[in-house]
C-alpha positions in Angstrom: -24.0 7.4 20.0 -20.1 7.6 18.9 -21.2 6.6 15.6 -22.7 9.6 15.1 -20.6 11.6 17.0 -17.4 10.8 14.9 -19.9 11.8 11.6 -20.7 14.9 13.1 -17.2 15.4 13.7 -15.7 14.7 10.3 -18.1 16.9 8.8 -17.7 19.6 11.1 -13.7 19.5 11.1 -13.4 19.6 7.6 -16.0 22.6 7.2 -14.2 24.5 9.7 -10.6 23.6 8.9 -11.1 24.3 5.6 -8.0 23.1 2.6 -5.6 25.8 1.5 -3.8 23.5 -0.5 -6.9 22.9 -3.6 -5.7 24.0 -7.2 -6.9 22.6 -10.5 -4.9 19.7 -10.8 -7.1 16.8 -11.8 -5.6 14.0 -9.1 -5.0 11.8 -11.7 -3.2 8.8 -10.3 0.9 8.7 -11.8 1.8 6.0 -13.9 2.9 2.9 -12.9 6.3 2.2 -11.9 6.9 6.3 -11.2 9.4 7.0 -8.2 11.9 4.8 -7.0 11.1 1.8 -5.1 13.3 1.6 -1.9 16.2 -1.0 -1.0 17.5 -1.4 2.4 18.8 2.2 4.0 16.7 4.5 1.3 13.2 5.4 0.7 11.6 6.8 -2.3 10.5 10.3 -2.8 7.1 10.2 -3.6 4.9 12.6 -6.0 3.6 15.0 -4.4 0.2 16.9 -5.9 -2.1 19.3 -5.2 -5.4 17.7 -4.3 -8.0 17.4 -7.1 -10.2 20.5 -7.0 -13.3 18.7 -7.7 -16.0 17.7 -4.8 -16.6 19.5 -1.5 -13.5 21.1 -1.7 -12.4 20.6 1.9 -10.2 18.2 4.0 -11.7 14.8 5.3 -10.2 14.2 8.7 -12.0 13.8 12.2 -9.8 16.2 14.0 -9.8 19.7 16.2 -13.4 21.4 14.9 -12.5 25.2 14.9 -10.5 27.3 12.2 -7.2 27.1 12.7 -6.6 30.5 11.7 -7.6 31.8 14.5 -4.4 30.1 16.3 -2.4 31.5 13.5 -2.1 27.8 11.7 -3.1 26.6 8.0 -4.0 23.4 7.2 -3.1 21.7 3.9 -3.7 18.8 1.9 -1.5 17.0 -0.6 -1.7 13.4 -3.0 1.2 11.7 -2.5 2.2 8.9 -4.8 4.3 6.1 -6.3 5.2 2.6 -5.6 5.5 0.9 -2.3 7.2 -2.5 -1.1 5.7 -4.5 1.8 8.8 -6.2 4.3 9.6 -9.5 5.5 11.4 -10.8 8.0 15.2 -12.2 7.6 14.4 -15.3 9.6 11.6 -17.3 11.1 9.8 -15.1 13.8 10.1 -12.1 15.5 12.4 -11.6 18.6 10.6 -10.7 21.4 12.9 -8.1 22.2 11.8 -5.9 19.2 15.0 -6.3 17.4 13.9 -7.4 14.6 15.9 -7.7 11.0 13.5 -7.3 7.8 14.1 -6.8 4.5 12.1 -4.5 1.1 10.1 -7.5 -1.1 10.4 -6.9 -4.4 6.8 -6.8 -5.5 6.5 -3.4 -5.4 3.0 -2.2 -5.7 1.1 1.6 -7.2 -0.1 4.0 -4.8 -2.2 6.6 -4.6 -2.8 8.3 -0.8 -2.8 12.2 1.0 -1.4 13.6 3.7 -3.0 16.9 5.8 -0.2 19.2 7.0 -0.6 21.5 9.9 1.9 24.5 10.4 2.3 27.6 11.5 1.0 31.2 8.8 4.4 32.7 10.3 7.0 30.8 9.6 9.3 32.4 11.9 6.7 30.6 14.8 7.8 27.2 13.9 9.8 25.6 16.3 11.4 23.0 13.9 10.1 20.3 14.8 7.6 18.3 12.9 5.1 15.5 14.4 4.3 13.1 12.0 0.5 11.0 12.7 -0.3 7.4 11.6 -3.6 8.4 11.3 -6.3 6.1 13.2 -9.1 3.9 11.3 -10.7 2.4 14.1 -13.9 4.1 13.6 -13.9 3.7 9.9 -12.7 6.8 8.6 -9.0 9.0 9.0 -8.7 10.6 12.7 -6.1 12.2 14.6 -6.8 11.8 18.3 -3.0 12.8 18.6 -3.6 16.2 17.1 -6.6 16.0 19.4 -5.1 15.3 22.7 -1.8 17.8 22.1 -2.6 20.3 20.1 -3.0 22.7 22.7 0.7 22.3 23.0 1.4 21.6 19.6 0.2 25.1 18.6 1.2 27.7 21.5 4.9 25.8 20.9 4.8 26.1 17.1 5.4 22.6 15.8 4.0 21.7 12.5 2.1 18.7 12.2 1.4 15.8 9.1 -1.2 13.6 9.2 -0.8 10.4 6.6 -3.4 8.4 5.5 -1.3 5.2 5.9 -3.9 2.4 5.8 -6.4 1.1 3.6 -9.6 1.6 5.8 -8.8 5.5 5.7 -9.0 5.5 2.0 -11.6 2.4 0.9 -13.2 1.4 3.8 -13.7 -1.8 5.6 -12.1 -1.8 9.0 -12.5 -5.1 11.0 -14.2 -3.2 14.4 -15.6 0.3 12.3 -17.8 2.3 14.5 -18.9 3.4 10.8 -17.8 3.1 7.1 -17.2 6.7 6.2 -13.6 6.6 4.3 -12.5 9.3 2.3 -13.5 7.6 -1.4 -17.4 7.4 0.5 -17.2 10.8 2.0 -16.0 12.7 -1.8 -15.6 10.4 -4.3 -14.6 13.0 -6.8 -12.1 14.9 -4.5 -10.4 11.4 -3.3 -11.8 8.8 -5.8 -8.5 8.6 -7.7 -6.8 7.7 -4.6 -5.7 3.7 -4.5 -3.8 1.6 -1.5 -2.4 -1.9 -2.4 -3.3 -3.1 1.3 -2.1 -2.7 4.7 1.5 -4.9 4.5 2.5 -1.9 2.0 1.1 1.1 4.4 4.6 1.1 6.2 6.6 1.8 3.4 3.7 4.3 2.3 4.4 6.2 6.0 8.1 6.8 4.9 7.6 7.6 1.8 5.0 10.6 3.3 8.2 11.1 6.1 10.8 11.7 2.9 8.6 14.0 1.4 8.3 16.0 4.3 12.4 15.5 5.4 13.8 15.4 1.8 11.0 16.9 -0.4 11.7 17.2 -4.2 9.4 19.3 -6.6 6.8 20.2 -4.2 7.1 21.0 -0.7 4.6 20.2 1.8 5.8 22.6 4.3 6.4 25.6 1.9 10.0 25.5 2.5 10.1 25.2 6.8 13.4 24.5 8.2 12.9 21.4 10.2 15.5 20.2 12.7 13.7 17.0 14.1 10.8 14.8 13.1 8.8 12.9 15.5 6.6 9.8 14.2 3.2 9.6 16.5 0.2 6.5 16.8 -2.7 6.3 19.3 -4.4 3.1 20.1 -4.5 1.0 17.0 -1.9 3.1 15.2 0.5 2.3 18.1 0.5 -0.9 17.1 1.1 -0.2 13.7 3.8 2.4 15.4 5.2 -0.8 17.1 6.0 -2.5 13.8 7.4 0.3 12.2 9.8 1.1 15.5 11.3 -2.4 15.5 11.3 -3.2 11.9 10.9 -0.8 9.6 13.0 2.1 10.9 16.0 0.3 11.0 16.3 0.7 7.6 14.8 3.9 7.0 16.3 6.3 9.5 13.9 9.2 9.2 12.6 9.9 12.9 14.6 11.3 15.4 12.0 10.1 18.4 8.5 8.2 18.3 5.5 9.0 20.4 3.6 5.6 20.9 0.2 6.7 22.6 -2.0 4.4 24.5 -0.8 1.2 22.9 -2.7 -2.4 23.4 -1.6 -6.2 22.9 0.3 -7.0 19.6 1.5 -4.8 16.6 0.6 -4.4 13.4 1.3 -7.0 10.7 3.8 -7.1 8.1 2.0 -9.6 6.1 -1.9 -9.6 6.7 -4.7 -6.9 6.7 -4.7 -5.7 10.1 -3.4 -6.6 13.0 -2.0 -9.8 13.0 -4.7 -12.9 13.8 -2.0 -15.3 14.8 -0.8 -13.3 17.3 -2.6 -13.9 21.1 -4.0 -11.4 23.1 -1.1 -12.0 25.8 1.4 -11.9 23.2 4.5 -10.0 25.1 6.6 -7.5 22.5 8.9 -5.0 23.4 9.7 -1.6 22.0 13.4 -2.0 20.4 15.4 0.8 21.9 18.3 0.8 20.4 17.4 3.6 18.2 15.9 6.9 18.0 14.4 8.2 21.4 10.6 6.1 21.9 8.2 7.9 24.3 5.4 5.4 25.4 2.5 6.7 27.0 0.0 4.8 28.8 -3.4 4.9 30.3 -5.0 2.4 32.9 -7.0 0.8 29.8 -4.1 -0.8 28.7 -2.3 -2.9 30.6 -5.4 -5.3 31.8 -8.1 -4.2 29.3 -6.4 -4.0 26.0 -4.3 -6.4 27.5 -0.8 -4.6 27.1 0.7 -5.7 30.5 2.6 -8.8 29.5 4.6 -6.1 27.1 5.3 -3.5 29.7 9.1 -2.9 29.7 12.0 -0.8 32.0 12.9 1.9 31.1 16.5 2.8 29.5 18.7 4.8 28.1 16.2 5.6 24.6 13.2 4.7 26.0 10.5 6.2 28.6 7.1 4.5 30.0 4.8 6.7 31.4 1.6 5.3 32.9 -0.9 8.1 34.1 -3.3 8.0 37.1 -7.0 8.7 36.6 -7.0 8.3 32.6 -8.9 5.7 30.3 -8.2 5.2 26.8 -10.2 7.8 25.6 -12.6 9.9 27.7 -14.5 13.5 27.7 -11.6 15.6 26.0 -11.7 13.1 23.1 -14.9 14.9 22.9 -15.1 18.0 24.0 -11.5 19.0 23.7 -12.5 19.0 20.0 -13.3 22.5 20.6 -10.3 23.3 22.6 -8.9 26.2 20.5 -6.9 28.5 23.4 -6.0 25.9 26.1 -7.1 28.3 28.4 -11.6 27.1 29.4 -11.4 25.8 32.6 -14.1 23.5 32.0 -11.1 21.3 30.3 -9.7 20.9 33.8 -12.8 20.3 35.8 -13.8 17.0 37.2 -17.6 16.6 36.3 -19.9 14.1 35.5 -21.0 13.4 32.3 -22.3 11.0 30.5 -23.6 12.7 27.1 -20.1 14.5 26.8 -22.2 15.1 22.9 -25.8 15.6 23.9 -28.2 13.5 21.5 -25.2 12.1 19.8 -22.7 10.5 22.6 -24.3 8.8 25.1 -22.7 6.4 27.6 -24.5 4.1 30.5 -21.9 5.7 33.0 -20.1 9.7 33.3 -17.0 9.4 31.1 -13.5 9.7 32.4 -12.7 13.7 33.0 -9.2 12.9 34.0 -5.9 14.3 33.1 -4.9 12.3 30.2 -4.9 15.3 27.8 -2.4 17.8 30.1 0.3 14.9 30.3 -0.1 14.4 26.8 0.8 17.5 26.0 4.1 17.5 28.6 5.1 13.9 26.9 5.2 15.6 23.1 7.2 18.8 25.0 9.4 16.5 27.0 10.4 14.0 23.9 10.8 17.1 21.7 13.2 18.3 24.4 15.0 14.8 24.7 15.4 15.2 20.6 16.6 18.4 20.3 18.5 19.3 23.7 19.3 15.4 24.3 17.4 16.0 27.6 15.6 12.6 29.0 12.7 12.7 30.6 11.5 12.3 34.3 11.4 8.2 34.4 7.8 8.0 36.2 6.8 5.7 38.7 4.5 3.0 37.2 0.8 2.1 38.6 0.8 -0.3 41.1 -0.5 -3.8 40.3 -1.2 -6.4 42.3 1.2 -9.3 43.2 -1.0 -11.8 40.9 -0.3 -9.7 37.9 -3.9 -9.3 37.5 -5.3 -5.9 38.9 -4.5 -2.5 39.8 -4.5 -1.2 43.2 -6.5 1.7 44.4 -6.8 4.0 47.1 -10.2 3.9 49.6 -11.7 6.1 47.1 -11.2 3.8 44.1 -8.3 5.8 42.2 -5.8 3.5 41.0 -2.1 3.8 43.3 1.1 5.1 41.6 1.6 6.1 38.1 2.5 9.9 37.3 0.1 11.6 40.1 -1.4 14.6 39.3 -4.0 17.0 42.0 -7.1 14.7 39.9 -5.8 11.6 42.2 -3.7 13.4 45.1 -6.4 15.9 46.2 -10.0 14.0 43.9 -13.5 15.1 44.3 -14.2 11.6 42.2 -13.3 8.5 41.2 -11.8 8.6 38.1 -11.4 5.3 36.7 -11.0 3.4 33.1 -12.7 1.0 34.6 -16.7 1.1 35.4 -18.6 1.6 31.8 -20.0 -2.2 30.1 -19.0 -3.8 27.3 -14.9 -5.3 26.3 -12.6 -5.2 23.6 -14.0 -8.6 23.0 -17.6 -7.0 22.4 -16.1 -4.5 20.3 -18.1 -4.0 16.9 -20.2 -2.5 14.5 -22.4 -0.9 17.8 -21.3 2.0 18.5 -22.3 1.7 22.2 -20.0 -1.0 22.6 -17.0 1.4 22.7 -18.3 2.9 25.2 -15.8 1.1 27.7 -13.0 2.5 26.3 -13.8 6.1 28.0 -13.8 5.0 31.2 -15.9 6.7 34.4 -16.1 9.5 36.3 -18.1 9.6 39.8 -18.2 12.2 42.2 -17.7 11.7 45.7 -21.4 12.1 47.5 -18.9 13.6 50.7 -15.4 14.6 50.6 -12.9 13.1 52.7 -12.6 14.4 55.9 -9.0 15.9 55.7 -7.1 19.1 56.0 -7.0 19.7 52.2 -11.0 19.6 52.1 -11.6 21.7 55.3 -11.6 25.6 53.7 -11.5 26.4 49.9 -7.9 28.0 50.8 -6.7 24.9 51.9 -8.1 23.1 48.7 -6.8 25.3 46.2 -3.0 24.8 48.0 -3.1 20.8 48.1 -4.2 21.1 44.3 -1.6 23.6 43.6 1.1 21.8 45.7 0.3 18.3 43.8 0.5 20.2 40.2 3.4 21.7 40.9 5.2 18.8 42.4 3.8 17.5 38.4 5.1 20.1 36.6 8.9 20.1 38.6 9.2 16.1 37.0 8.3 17.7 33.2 4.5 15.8 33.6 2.3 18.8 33.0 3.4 21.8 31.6 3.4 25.5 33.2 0.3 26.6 31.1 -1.6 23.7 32.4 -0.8 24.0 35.6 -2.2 27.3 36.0 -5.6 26.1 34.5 -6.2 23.7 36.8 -5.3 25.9 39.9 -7.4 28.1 38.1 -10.3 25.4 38.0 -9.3 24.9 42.2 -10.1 28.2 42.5 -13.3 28.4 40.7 -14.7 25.6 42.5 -16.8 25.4 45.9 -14.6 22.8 47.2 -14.2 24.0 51.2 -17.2 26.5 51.1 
């Protein structure tokens, strides 16, 4: 079950990531009306504390479940508090086009949330660029399948990484679709149980205020005095949305981001003025990205456009902003899982194609084998080409997008059921399997408190009974070159990385494809 899974992961991520950042202060919440609320072009500098020293003792966050020491990383955890203002819009609705023009209320409200920082023992390994998570509730507690998917590449490049408890469901519970109800106030009360959100409307002003400590810190420094050059904002599924919002409205005003990395991002946004995401808004509802700001990387599996209905948002590319839509990926698959324990980058059993449907055995079970695609590799060449476009004003490869059938309705795919177009990497030019989002039960619509009903978000894998009767299958030698050929045509447009390239040869090669 993922309900379980998630528990199991929570608990194990905190024991093995440990918090360096514990000292005696109580976590006392600050008084009302410290720190500055923000007006249009500013943002208030938060306090930031120590965690309380009471409790476990150790950081609640489902994230990467080995010691990050051993990669040469510490990971932190600091309060952060003050007062935060919700926004409203200047006029009646919101422009399709993302433009939109809000303004600060002033009804500025207390808050009390944390923020787990990521970086580098060595300072002189840090690249200087910092990614900043909205951290995801969906399953009813604080994870960072960002961090998950990337940090492979996150670490061996040196970027520091923040995660920010931005909403309410992270701290108190109570998220509309919850897998669980395991946020951080349940999991240590007296660690977290000072910690107080005024609701979701306020969590975007929260998320900057998190961004200006880390940019523009005063008293205490989250990053122990790092030198960063950029800052990159990241959201995955329903923190895209919530990445969305803050992209067309929010940053406008604020200016702290020098790119965004919007991951895997369905229908609609979040709201400005409700709980969650907003009811009124249709599952069709079309809304762009605004790009005429920073640099906005948007990065798409084939869940998205038809399943989590995104299609009727889908957007060209331009000058500041880059869609890329992979091949043989669903919206979480068997790296969500097992990539949890990922800590080199270099097991080839992260680039194989198998079959599984227990990626977690006794804890995640599926009807169908999850996706084993290559969602994870490109992930990691989308954070390494938008950190390029930020810092060496570099764009990146403008990728072809899957190919959808003249109704609007459907993908198109190949004899062997892989979808046509999209970034192609050796998993759909030279497959051993289908490797589909499509294929496990259930629908967003089913979505709920069973666990097994999120089941068809990861999507399928199923291996061919006989390969195809081609060139590239006929001898292992001639297997191993089609796979390298297709990586490497990957890797020339900046959509997998060098290091990733030679794992999956590497898996070619350790395969008995052509014996």
């Amino acid at each position: 079950m993922i309900k379980a899974a998630l528990v199991v992961g929570l608990f194990a991520s905190v024991l093995l990531t440990g918090c360096n950042g514990d000292s005696s202060n109580d976590g006392a919440p600050p008084e009302a009306g410290s720190g500055t609320s923000p007006q249009q072009g500013s943002v208030a500098n938060p306090l930031v504390a120590p965690p309380s020293s009471n409790g476990l003792g150790m950081i609640s966050v489902s994230s990467t479940m080995f010691p990050l020491g051993l990669v040469g990383y510490t990971a932190d955890e600091y309060f952060i508090s003050g007062n935060a203002v919700r926004y409203a819009p200047d006029e009646q609705g919101l422009p399709e086009d993302g433009r939109w023009n809000l303004h600060p209320v002033p009804d500025s409200k207390p808050y009390k949330t944390r923020i787990v920082v990521y970086r580098p023992k060595n300072p002189a390994k840090f690249n200087g660029t910092v990614v900043v998570e909205w951290l995801n509730v969906s399953g009813g507690l604080d994870a960072a399948p960002g961090w998950i998917n990337a940090h492979t590449e996150l670490i061996r490049s040196g970027y520091a990484w923040v995660g920010v408890s931005a909403q309410k469901e992270g701290i108190d519970g109570g998220g509309a679709i919850s897998m669980m109800d395991l946020p951080l106030k349940t999991f240590d009360w007296f660690r977290y149980g000072s910690l107080r959100h005024p609701g979701n409307p306020y969590s975007f002003d929260i998320f900057s205020q998190a961004a200006q400590a880390i940019r523009h810190p005063q008293g205490l420094n989250p990053l122990d005095g790092l030198t960063i050059k950029k800052m990159i904002a990241s959201g995955q599924s329903q923190s895209a949305m919530y990445m969305t919002t803050y992209i067309n409205g929010i940053s406008p005003l604020t200016r702290l981001f020098d790119g965004f990395m919007i991951h895997s991002r369905p229908f609609g946004m979040g709201s400005l003025d409700k709980a969650g995401v907003d009811p009124t808004a249709s599952m069709d509802l079309a809304m762009k990205v605004r790009t005429d700001q920073a640099p906005v990387m948007l990065l798409q599996t084939e869940s998205e456009n038809f399943l989590l209905n995104y299609y009727s948002s889908r957007q060209d590319d331009d000058d500041n902003f880059r869609l890329w839509e992979m091949a043989g990926t669903s919206h979480a698959d068997l790296y969500t899982l097992t990539g949890l324990f990922d800590i080199y980058g270099n097991d080839i059993k992260n680039a194989q194609v198998t079959e599984n449907k227990e990626p977690m055995p006794g804890i995640v079970t599926c009807a169908k084998p999850v996706n084993s695609g290559p969602q994870h590799f490109i992930a990691s060449a989308a954070y390494a080409a938008l950190n390029n476009w930020v810092t060496a004003g570099v764009r990146p490869a403008i990728a072809p997008r899957l190919t959808v059938n003249p109704a609007g309705t459907d993908y198109v795919r190949d004899a062997h059921g892989n979808v046509l177009g999209g970034i192609r990497t050796p998993y759909v030019d030279v497959p051993t399997a289908t490797i589909s989002a499509y294929g496990q039960p259930g629908s967003m619509e089913e979505m709920g408190n069973d666990a097994q009903s999120f089941c068809f978000l990861f999507g399928t894998t199923a291996l061919f009974a006989t390969l195809p009767d081609t060139p590239s299958y006929q001898t292992h030698t001639a297997y191993v070159n089609a796979v390298k050929a297709s990586a490497n045509a990957a890797a020339a447009q900046g959509f997998l990385l060098p290091a990733d390239v030679r794992l999956i040869v590497k898996a070619a090669e350790a395969s008995t494809v052509g014996y």
